[in-house]
BAVOMI-639836 format. One record per residue (C-alpha): x, y, z; residue in one letter; residue number from 0. Coordinates in steps of 0.05 Angstrom, whole numbers. Layout:
N
<rec><x>X</x><y>Y</y><z>Z</z><r>a</r><k>NUM</k></rec>
...
END
This chain:
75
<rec><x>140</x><y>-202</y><z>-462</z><r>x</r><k>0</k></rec>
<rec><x>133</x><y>-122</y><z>-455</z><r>x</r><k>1</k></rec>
<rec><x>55</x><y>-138</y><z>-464</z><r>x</r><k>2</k></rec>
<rec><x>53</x><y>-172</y><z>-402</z><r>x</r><k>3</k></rec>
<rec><x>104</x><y>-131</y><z>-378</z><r>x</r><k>4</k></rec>
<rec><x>56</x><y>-69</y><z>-380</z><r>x</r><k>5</k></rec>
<rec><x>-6</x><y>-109</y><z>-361</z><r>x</r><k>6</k></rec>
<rec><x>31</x><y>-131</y><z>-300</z><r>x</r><k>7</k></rec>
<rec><x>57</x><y>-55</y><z>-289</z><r>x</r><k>8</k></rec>
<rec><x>-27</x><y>-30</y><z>-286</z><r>x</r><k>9</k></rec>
<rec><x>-48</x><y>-92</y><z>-240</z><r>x</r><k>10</k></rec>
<rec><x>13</x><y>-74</y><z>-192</z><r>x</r><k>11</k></rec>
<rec><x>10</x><y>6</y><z>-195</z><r>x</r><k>12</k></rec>
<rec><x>-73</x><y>-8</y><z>-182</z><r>x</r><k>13</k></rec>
<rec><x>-55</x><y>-44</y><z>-126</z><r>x</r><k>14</k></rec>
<rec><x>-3</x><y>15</y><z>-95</z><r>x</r><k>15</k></rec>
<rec><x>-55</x><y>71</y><z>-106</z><r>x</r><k>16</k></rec>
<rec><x>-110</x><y>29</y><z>-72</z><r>x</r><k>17</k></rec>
<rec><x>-63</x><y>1</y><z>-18</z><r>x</r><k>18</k></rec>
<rec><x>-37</x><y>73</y><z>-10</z><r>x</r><k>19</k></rec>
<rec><x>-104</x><y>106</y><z>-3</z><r>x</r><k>20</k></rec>
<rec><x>-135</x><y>49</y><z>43</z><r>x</r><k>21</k></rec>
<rec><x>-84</x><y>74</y><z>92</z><r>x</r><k>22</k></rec>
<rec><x>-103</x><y>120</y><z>153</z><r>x</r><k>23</k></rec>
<rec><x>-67</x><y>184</y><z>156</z><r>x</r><k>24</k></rec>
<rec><x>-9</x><y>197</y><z>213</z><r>x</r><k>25</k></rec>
<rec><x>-57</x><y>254</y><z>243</z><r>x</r><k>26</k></rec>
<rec><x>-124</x><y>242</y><z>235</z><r>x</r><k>27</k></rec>
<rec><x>-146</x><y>297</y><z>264</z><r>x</r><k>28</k></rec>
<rec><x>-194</x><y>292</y><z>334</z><r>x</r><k>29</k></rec>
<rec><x>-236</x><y>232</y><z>298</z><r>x</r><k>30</k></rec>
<rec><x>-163</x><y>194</y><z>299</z><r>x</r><k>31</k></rec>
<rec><x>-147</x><y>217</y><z>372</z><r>x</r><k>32</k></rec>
<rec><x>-214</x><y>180</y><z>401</z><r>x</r><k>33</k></rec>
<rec><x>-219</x><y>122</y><z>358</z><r>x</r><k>34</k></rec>
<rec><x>-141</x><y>113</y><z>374</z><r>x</r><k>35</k></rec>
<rec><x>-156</x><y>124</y><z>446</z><r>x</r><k>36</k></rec>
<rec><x>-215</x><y>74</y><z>441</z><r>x</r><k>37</k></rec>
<rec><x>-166</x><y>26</y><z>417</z><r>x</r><k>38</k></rec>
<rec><x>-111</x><y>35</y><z>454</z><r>x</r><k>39</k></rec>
<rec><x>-163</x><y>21</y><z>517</z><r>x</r><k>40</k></rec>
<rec><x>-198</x><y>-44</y><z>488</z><r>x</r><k>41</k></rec>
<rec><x>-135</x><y>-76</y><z>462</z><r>x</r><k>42</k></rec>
<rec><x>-93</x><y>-71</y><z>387</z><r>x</r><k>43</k></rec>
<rec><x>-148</x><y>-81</y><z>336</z><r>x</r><k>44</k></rec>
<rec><x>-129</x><y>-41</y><z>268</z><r>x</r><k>45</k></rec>
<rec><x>-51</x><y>-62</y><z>281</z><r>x</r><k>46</k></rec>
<rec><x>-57</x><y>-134</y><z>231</z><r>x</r><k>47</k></rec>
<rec><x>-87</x><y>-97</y><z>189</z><r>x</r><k>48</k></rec>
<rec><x>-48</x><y>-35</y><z>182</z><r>x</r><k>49</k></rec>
<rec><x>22</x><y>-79</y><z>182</z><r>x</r><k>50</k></rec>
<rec><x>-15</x><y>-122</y><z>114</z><r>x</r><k>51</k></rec>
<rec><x>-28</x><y>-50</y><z>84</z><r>x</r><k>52</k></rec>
<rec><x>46</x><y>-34</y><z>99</z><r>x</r><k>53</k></rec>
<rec><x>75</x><y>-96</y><z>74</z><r>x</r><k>54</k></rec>
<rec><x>30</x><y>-92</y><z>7</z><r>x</r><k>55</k></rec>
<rec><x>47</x><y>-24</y><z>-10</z><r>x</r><k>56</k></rec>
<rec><x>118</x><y>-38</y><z>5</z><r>x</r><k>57</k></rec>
<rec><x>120</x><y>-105</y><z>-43</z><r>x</r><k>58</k></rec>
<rec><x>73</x><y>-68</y><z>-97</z><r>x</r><k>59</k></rec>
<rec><x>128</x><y>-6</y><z>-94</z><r>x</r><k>60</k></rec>
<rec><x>190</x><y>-52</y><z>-104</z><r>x</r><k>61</k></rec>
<rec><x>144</x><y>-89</y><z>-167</z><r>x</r><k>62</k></rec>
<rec><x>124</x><y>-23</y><z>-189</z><r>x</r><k>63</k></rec>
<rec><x>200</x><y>2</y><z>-194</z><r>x</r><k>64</k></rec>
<rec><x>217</x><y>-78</y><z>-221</z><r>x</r><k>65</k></rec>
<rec><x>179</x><y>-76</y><z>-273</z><r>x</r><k>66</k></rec>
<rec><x>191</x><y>-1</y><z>-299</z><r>x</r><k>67</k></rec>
<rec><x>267</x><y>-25</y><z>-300</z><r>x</r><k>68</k></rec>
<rec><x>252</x><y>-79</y><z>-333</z><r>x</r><k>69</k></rec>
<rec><x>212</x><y>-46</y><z>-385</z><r>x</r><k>70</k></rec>
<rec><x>269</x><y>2</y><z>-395</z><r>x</r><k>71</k></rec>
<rec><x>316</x><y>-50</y><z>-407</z><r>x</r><k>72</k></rec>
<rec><x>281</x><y>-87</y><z>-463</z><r>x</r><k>73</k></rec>
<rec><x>267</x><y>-14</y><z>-507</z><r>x</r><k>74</k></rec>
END
């Protein structure tokens, strides 16, 4: 059980780093400012897939802090 426990910990802290670093930064400078203006102008393109980055990150983050409980719990 606390093999698959930490197996399960790598796969889903893998998963929050690349989720985490996938993501576009709040201010991304004047790059961010034209492409954002480009897309604000030909309609919401990045917006499905910025909200399935969210929403992974998010779930991988709550299985992250799960499973680190968990693993806790059964030392």
């Amino acid at each position: 059980m606390r093999l698959a426990l930490m197996v399960g910990q790598v796969i889903v802290s893998l998963v929050l780093i690349a989720s985490i670093l996938l993501q576009s930064g709040k201010s991304a400078g004047l790059s961010g400012s034209i492409s954002g203006g480009a897309e604000q102008l030909m309609g919401r393109k990045g917006k499905g897939y910025e909200a399935l980055l969210n929403k992974a990150t998010t779930v991988a983050a709550v299985l992250f802090i799960g499973i680190a409980l968990a693993l806790v719990a059964i030392q």
